[in-house]
N, CA and C atoms as an extended XYZ file, in Angstrom:
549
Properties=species:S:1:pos:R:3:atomname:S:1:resname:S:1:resid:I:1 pbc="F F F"
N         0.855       -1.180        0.000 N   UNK     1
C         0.000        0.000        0.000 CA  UNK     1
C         0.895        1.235        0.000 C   UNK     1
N         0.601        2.218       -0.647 N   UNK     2
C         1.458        3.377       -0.853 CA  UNK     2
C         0.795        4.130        0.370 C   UNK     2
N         1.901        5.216        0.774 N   UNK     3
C         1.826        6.066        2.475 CA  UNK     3
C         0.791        6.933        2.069 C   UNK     3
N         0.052        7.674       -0.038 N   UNK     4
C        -0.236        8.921        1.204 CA  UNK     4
C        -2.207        7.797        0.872 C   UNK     4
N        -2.313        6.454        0.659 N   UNK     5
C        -3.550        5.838        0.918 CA  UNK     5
C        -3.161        5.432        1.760 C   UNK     5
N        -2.505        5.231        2.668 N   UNK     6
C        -1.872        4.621        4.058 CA  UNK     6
C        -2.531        5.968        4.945 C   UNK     6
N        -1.869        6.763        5.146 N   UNK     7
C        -2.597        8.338        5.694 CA  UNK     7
C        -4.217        8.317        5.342 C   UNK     7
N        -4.464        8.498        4.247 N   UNK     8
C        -5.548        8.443        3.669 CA  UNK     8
C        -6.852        7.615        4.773 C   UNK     8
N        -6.395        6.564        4.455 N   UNK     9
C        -6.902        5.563        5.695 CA  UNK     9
C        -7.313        5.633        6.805 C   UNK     9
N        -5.985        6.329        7.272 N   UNK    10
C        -5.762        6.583        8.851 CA  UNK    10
C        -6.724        7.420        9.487 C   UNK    10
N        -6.425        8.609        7.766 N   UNK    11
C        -7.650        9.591        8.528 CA  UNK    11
C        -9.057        9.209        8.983 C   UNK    11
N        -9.398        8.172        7.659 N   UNK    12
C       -10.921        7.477        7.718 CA  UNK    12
C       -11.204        6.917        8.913 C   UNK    12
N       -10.448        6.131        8.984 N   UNK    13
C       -10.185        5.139       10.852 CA  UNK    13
C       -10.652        6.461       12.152 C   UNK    13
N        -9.725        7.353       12.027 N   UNK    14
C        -9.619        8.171       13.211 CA  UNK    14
C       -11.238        9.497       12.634 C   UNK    14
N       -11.703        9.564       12.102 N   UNK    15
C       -13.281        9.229       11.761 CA  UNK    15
C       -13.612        8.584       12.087 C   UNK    15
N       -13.712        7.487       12.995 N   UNK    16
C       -14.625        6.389       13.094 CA  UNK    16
C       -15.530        5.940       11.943 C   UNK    16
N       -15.190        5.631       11.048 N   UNK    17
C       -15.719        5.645        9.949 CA  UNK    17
C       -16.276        3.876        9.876 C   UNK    17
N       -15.294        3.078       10.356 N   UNK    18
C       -15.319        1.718       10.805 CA  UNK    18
C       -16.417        1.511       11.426 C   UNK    18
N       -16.826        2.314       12.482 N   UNK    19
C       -18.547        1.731       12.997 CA  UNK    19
C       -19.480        2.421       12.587 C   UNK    19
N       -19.369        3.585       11.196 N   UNK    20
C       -20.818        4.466       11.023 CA  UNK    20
C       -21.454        3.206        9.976 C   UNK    20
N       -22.548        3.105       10.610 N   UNK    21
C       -23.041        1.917        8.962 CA  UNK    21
C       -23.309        2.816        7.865 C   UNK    21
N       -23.417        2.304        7.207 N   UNK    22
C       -23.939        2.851        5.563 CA  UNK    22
C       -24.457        1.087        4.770 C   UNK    22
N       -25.640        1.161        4.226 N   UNK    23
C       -26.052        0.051        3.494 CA  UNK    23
C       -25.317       -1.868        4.042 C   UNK    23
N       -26.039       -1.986        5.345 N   UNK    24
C       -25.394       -3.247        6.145 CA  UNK    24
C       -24.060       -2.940        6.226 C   UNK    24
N       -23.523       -2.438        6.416 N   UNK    25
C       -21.531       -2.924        6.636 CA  UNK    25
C       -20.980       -1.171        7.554 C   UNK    25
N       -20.031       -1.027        7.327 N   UNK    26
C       -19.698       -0.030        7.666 CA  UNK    26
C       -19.115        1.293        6.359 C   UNK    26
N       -19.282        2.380        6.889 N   UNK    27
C       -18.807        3.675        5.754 CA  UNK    27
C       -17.777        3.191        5.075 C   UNK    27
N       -16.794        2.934        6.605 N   UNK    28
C       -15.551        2.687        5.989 CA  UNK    28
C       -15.603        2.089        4.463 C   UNK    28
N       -15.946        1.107        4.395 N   UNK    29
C       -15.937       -0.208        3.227 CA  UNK    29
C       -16.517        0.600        2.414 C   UNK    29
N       -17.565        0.638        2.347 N   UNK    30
C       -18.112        1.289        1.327 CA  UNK    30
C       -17.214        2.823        0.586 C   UNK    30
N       -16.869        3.579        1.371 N   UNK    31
C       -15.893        4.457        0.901 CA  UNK    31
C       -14.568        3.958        0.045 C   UNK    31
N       -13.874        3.093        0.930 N   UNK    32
C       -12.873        2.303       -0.187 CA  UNK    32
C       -13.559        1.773       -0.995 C   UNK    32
N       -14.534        0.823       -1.628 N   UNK    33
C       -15.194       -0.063       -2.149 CA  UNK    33
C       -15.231        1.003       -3.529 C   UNK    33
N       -15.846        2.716       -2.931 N   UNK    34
C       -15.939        3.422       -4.364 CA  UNK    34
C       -15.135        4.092       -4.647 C   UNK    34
N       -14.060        3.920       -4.146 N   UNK    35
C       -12.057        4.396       -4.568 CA  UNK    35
C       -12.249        3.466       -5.237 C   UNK    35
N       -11.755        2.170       -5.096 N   UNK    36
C       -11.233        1.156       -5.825 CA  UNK    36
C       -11.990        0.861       -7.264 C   UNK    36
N       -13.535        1.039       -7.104 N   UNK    37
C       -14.106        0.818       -8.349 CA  UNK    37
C       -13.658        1.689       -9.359 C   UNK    37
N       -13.241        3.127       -8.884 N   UNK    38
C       -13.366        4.054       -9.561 CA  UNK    38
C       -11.341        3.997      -10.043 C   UNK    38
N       -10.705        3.125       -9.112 N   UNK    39
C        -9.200        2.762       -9.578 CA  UNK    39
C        -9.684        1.958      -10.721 C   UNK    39
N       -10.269        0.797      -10.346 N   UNK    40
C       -10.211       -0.212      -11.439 CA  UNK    40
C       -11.068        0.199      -12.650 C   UNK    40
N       -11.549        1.365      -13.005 N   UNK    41
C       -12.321        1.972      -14.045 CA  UNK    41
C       -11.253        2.766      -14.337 C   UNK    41
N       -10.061        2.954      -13.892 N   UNK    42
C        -8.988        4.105      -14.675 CA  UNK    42
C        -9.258        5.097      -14.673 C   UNK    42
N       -10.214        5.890      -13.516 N   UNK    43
C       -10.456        7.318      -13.237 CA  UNK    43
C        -8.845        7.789      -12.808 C   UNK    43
N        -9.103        8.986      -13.201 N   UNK    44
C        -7.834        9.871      -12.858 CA  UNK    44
C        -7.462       10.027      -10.889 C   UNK    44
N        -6.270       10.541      -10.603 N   UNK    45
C        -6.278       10.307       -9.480 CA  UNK    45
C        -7.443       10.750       -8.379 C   UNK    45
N        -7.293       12.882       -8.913 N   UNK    46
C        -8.184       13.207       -8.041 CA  UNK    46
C        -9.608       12.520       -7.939 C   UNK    46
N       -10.092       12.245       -8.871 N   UNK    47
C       -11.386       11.662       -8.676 CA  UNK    47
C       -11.666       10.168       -7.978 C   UNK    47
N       -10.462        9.401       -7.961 N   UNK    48
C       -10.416        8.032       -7.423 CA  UNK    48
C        -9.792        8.494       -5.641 C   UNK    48
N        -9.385        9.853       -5.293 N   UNK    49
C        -9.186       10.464       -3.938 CA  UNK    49
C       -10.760       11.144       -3.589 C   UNK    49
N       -11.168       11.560       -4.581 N   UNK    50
C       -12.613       12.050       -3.888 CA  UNK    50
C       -13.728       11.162       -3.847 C   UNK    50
N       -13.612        9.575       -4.433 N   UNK    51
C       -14.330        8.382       -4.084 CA  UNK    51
C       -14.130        7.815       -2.808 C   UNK    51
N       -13.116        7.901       -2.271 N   UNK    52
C       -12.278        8.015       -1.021 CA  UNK    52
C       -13.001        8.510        0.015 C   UNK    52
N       -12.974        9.237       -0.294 N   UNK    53
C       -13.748       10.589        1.013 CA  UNK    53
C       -15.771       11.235        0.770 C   UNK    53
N       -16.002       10.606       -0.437 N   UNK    54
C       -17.096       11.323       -0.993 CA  UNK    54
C       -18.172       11.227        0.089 C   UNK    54
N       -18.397       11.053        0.731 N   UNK    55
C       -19.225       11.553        1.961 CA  UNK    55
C       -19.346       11.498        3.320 C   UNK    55
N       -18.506       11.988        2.969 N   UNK    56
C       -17.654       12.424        4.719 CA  UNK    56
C       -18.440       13.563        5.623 C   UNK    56
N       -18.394       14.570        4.779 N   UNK    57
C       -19.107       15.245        5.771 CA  UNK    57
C       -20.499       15.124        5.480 C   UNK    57
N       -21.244       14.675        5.190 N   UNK    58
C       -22.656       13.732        5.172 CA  UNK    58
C       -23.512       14.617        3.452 C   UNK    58
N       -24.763       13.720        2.605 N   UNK    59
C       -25.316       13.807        1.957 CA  UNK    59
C       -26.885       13.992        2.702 C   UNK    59
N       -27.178       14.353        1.034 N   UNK    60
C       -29.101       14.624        1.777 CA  UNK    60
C       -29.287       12.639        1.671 C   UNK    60
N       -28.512       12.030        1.322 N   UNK    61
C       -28.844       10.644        1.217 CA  UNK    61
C       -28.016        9.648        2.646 C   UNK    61
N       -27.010       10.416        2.857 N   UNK    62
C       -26.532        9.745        4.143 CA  UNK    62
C       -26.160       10.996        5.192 C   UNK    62
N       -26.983       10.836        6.113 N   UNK    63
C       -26.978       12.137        7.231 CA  UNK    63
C       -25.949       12.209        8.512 C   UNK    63
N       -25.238       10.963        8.087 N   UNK    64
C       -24.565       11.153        9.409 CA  UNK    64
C       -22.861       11.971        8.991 C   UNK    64
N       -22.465       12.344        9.981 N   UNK    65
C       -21.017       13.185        9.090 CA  UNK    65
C       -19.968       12.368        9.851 C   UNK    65
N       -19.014       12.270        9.314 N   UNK    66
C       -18.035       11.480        9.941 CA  UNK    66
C       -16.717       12.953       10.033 C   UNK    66
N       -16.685       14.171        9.358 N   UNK    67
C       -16.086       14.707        9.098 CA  UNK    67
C       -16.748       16.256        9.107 C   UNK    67
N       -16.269       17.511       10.350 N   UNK    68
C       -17.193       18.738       10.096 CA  UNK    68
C       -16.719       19.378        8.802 C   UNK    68
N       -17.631       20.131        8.401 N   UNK    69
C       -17.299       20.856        7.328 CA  UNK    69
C       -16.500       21.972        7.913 C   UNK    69
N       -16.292       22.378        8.885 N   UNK    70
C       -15.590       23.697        9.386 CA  UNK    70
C       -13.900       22.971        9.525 C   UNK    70
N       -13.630       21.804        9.092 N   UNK    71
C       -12.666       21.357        9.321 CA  UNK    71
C       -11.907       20.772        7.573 C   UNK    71
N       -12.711       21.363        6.601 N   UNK    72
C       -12.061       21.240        5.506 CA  UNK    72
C       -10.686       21.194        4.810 C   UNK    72
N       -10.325       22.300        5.772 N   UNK    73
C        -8.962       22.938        5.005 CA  UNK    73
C        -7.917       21.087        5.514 C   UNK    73
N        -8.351       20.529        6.228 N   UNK    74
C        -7.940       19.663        6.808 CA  UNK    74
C        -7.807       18.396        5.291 C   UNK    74
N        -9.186       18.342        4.885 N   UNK    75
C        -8.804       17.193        3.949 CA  UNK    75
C        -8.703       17.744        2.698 C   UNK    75
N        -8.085       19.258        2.335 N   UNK    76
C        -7.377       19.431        1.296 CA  UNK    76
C        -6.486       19.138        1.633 C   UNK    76
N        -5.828       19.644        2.593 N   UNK    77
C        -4.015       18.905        2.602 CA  UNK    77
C        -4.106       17.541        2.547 C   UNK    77
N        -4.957       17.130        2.145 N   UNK    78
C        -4.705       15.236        2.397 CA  UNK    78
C        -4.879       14.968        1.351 C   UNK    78
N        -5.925       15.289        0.687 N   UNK    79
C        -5.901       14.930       -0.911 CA  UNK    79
C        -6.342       15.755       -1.978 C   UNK    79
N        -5.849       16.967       -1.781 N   UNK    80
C        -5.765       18.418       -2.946 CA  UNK    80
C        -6.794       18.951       -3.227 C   UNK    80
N        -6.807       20.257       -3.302 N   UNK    81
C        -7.943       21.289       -3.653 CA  UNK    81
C        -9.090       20.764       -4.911 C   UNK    81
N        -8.444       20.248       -5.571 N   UNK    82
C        -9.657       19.117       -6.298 CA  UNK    82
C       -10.287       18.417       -6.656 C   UNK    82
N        -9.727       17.799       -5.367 N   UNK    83
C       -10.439       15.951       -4.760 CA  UNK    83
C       -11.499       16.637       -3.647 C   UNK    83
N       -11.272       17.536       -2.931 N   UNK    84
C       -11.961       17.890       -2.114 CA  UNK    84
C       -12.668       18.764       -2.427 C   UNK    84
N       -12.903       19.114       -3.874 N   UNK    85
C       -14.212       20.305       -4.034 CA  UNK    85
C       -15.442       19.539       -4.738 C   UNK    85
N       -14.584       18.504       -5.115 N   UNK    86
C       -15.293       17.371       -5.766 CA  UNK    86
C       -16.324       16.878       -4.465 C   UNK    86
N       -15.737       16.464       -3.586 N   UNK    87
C       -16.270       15.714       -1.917 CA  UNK    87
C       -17.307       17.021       -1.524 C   UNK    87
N       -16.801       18.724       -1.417 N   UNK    88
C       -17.833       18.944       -0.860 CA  UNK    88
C       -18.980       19.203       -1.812 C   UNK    88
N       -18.921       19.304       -3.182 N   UNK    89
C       -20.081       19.617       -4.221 CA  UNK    89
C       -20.736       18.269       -3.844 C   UNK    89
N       -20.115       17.340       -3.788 N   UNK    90
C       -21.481       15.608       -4.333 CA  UNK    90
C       -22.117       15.819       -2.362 C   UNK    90
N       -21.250       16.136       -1.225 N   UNK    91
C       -22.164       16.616       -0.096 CA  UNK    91
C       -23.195       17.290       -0.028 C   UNK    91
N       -22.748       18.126       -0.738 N   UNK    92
C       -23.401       19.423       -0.571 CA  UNK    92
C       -24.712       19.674       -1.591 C   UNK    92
N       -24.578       19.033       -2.673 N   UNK    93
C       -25.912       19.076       -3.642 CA  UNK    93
C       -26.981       18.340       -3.574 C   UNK    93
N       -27.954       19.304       -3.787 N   UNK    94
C       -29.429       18.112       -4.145 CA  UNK    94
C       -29.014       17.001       -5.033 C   UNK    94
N       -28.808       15.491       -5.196 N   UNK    95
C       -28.685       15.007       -6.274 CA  UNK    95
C       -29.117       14.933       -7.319 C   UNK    95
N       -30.649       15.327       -7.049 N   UNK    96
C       -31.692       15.415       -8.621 CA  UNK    96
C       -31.264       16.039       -9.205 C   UNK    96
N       -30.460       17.777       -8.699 N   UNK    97
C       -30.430       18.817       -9.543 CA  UNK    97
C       -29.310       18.574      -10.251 C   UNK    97
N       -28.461       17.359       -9.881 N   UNK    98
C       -27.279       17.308      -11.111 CA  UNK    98
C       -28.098       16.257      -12.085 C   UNK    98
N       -28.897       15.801      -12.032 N   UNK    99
C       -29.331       14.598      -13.217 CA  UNK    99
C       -30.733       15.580      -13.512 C   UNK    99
N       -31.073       16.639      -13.451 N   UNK   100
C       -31.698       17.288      -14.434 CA  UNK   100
C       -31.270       17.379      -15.590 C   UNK   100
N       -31.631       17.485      -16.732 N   UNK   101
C       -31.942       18.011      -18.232 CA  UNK   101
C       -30.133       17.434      -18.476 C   UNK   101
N       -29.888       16.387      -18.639 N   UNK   102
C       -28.778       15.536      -18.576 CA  UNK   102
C       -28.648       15.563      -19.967 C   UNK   102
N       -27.182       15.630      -20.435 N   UNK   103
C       -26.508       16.462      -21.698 CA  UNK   103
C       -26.193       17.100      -22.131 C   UNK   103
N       -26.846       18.287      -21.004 N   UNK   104
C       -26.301       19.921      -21.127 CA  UNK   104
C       -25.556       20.727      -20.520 C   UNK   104
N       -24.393       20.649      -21.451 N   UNK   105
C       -23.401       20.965      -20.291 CA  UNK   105
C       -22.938       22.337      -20.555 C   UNK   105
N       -23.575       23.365      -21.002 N   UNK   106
C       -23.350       24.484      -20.706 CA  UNK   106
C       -24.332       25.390      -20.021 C   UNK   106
N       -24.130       26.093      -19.047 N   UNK   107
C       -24.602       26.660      -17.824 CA  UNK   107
C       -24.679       25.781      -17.207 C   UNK   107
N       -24.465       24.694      -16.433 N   UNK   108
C       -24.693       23.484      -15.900 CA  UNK   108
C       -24.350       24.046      -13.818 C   UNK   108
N       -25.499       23.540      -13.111 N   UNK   109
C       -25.142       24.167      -11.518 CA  UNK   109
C       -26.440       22.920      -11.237 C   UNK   109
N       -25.736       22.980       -9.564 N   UNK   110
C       -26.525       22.085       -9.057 CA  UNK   110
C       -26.839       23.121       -7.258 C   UNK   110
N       -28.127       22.271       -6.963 N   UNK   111
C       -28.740       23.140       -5.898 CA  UNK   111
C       -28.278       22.930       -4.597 C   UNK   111
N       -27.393       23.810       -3.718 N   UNK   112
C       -27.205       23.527       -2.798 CA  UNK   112
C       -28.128       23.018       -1.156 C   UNK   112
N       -27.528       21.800       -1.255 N   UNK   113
C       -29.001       20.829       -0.520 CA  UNK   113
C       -29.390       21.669        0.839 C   UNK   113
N       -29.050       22.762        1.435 N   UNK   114
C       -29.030       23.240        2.401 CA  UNK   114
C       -29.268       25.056        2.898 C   UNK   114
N       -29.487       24.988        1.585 N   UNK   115
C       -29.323       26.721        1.532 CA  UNK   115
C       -29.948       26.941        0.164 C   UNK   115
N       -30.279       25.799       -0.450 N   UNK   116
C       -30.711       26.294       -1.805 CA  UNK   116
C       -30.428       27.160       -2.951 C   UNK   116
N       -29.085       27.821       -2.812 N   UNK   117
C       -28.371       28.378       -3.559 CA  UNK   117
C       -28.090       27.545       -4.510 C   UNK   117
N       -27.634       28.415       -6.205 N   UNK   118
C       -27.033       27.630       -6.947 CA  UNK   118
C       -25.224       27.527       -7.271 C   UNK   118
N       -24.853       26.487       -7.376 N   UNK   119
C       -23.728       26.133       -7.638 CA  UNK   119
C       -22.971       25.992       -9.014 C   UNK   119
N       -22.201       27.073       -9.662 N   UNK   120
C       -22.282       26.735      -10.713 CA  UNK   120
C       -21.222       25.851      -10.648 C   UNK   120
N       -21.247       24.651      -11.919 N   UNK   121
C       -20.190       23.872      -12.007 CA  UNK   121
C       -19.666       23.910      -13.725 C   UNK   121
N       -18.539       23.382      -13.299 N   UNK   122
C       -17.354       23.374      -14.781 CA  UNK   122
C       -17.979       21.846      -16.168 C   UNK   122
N       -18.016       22.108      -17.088 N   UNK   123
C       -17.912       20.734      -17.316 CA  UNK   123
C       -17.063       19.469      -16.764 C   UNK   123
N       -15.784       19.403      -16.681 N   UNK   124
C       -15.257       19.046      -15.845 CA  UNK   124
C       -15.743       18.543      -14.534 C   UNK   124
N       -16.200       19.538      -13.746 N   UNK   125
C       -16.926       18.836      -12.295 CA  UNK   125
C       -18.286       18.018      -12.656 C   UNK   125
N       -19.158       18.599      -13.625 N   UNK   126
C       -20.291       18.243      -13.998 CA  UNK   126
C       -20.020       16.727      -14.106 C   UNK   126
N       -19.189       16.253      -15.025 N   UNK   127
C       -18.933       14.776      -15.150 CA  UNK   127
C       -18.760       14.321      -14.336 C   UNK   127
N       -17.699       14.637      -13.364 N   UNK   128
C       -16.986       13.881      -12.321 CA  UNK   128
C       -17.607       13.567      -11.783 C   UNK   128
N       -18.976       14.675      -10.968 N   UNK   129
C       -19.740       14.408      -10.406 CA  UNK   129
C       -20.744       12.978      -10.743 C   UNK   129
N       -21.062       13.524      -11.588 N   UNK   130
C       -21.596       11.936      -12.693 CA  UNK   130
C       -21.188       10.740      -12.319 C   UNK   130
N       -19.796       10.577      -12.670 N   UNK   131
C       -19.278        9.894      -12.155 CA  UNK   131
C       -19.116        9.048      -11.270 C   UNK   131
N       -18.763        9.873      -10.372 N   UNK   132
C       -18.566        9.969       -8.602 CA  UNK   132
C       -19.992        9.405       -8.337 C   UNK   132
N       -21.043        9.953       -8.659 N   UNK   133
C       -22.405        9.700       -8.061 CA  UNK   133
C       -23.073        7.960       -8.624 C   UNK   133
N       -22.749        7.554       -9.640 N   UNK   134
C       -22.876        6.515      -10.901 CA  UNK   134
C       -22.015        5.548       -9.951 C   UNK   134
N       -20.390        5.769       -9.796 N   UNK   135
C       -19.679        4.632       -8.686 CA  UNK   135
C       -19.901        4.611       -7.563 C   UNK   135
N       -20.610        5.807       -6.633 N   UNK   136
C       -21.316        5.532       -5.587 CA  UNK   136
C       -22.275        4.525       -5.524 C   UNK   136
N       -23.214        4.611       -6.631 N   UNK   137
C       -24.405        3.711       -6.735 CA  UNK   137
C       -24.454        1.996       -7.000 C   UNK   137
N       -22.907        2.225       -8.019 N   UNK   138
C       -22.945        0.789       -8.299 CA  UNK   138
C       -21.784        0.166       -7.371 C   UNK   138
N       -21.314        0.736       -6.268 N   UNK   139
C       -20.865       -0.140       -5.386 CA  UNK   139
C       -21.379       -0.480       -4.145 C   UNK   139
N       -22.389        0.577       -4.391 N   UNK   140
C       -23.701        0.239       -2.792 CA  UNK   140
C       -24.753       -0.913       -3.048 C   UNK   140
N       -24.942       -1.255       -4.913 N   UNK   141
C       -26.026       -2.096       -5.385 CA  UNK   141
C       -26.138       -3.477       -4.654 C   UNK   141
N       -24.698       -4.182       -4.545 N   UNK   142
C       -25.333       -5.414       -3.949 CA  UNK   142
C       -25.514       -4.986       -2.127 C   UNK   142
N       -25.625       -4.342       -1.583 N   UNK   143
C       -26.012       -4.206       -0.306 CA  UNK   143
C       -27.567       -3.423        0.332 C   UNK   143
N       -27.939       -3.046       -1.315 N   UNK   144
C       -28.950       -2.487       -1.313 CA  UNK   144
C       -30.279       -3.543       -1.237 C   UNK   144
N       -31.692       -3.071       -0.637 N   UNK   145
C       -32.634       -3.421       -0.590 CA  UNK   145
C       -33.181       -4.017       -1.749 C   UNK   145
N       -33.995       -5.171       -2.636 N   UNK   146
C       -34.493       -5.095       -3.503 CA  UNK   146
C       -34.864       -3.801       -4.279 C   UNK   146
N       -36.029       -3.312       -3.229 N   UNK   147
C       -36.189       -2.040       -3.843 CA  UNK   147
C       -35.392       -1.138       -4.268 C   UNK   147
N       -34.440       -1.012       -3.523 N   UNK   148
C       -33.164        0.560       -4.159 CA  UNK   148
C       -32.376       -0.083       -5.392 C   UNK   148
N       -32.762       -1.630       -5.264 N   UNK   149
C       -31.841       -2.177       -6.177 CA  UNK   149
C       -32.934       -1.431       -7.718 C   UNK   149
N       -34.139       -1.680       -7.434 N   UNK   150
C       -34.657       -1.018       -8.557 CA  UNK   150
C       -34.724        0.319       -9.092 C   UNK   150
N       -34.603        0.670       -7.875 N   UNK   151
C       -34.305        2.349       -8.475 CA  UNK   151
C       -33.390        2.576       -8.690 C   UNK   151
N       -31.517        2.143       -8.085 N   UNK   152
C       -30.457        2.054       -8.888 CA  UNK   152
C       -30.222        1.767      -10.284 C   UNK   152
N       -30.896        0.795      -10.654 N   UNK   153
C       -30.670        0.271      -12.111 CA  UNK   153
C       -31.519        0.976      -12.762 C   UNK   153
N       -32.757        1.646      -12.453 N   UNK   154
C       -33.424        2.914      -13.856 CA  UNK   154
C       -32.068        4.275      -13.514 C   UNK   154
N       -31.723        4.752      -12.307 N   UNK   155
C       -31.607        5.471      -12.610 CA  UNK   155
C       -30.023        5.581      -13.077 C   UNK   155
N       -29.238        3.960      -13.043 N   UNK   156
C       -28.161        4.070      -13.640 CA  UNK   156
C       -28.210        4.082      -15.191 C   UNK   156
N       -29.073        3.428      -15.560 N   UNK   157
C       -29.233        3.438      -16.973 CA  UNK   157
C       -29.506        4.811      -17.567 C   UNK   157
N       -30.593        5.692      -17.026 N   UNK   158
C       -30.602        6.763      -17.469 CA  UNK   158
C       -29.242        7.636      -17.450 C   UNK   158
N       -28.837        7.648      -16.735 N   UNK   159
C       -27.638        8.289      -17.005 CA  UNK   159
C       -25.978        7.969      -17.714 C   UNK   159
N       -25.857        6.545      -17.552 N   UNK   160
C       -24.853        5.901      -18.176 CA  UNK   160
C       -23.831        6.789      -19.320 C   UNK   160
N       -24.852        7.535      -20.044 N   UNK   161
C       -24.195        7.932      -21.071 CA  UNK   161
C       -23.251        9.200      -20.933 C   UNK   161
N       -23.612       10.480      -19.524 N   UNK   162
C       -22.778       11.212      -19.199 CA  UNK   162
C       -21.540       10.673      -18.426 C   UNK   162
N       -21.319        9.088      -18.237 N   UNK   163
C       -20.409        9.436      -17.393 CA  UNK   163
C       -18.703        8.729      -18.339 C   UNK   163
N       -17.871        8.970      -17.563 N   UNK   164
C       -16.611        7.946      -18.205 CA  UNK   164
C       -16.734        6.790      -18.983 C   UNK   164
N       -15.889        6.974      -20.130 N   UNK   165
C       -16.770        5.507      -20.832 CA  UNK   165
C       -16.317        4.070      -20.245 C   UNK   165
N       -15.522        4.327      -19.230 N   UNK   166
C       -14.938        2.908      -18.334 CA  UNK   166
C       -16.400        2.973      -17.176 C   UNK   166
N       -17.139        3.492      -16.850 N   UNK   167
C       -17.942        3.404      -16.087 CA  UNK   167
C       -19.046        3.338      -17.142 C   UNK   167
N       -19.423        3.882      -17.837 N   UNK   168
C       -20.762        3.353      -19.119 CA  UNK   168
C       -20.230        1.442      -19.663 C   UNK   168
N       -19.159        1.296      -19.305 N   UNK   169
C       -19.377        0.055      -19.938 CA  UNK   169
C       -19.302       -0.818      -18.610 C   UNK   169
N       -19.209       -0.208      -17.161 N   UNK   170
C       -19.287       -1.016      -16.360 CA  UNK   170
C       -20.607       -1.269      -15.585 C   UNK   170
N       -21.600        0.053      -16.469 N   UNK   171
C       -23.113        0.018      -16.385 CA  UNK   171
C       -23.753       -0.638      -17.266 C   UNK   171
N       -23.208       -0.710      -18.341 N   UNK   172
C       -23.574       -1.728      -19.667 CA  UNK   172
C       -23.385       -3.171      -18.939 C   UNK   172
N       -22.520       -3.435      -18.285 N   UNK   173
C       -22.401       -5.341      -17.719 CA  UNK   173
C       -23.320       -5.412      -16.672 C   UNK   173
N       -23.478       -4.563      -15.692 N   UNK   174
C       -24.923       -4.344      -14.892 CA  UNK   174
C       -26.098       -4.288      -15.181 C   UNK   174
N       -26.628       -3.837      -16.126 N   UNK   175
C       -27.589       -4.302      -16.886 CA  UNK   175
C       -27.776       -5.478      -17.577 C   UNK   175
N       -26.954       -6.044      -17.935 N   UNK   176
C       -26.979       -7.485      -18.152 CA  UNK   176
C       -27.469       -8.471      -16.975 C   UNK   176
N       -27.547       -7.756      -16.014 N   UNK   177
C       -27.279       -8.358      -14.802 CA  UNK   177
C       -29.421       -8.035      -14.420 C   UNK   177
N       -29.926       -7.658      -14.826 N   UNK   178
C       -31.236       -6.568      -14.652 CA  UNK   178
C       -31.954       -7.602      -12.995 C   UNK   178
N       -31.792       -8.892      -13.380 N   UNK   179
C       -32.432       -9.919      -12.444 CA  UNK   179
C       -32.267       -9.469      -11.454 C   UNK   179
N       -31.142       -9.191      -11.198 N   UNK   180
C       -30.358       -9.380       -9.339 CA  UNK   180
C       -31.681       -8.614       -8.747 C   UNK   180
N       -32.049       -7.782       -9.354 N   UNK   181
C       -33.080       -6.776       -8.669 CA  UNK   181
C       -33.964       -7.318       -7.263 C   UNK   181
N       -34.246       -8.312       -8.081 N   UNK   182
C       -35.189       -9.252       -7.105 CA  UNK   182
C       -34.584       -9.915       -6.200 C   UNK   182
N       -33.525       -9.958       -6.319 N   UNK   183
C       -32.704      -10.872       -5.117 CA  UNK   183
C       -33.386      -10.323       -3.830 C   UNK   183
């Protein structure tokens, strides 16, 4: 294991990240679970560091924070000003408002889940986010409920096409898969 995912780690650990659950198991896992997917899809670094951390300081979908937001400046030095703007935009946004009117990527902003302000974002983040949100989903799928399993798979399919084409084709073999639903 290289020192600065060794650190990386450490920080997660000293989060207690190990006993917050998230979908049966603990954050922890699940946080590495969507690093690694997003390694073994050949995402670039920052974005396979902000799979890492992507909800740390909590979502409108997972409420608990393992990490304050008044303590940011903290996990830029750990994994750079654009792994971590990445972490607080996918926190910090309504998720619907990034999978609105999907394809359009100029003027593109998403709604801040808490203040309702808008956020504008780059093409660049727009994807990542995509991304980021797409390998969130498909590494939570087998721990998910039947049901979320069904709403994962419409709403991965609908989107498949904005994201990395190493992640559209790792949504393309998931769909092959459509059954598990019912598991």
């Amino acid at each position: 294991m290289d020192e600065q995912l060794d650190s990386r780690l450490r920080f997660l650990r000293e989060a207690h990240t190990e006993t917050m659950p998230h979908t049966q198991r603990a954050l922890f896992d699940h946080l590495l679970g969507t690093r690694q997917l997003l390694v073994d899809l050949g995402a670039r670094p920052a974005l396979c560091d902000a799979g890492l951390l992507h909800s740390i300081y909590s979502t409108e979908h997972y409420e608990q924070q393992a990490f304050p937001l008044t303590r940011r400046n903290e996990v830029q030095h750990l994994i750079g000003d654009e792994a971590e703007s990445l972490v607080w935009l996918f926190c910090m946004m309504r998720r619907e408002t990034l999978l609105e009117h999907p394809g359009h990527d100029q003027n593109r902003s998403v709604e801040h889940r808490l203040t309702g302000e808008q956020i504008p974002l780059s093409p660049a983040q727009y994807r990542d986010l995509i991304t980021l949100t797409l390998a969130n989903s498909l590494e939570a799928y087998q721990t998910c409920s039947w049901y979320w399993r069904r709403v994962l798979s419409s709403t991965l399919q609908g989107y498949r096409s904005l994201a990395i084409p190493e992640v559209q084709n790792a949504i393309e073999r998931f769909r092959i898969r459509w059954w598990e639903i019912w598991k």
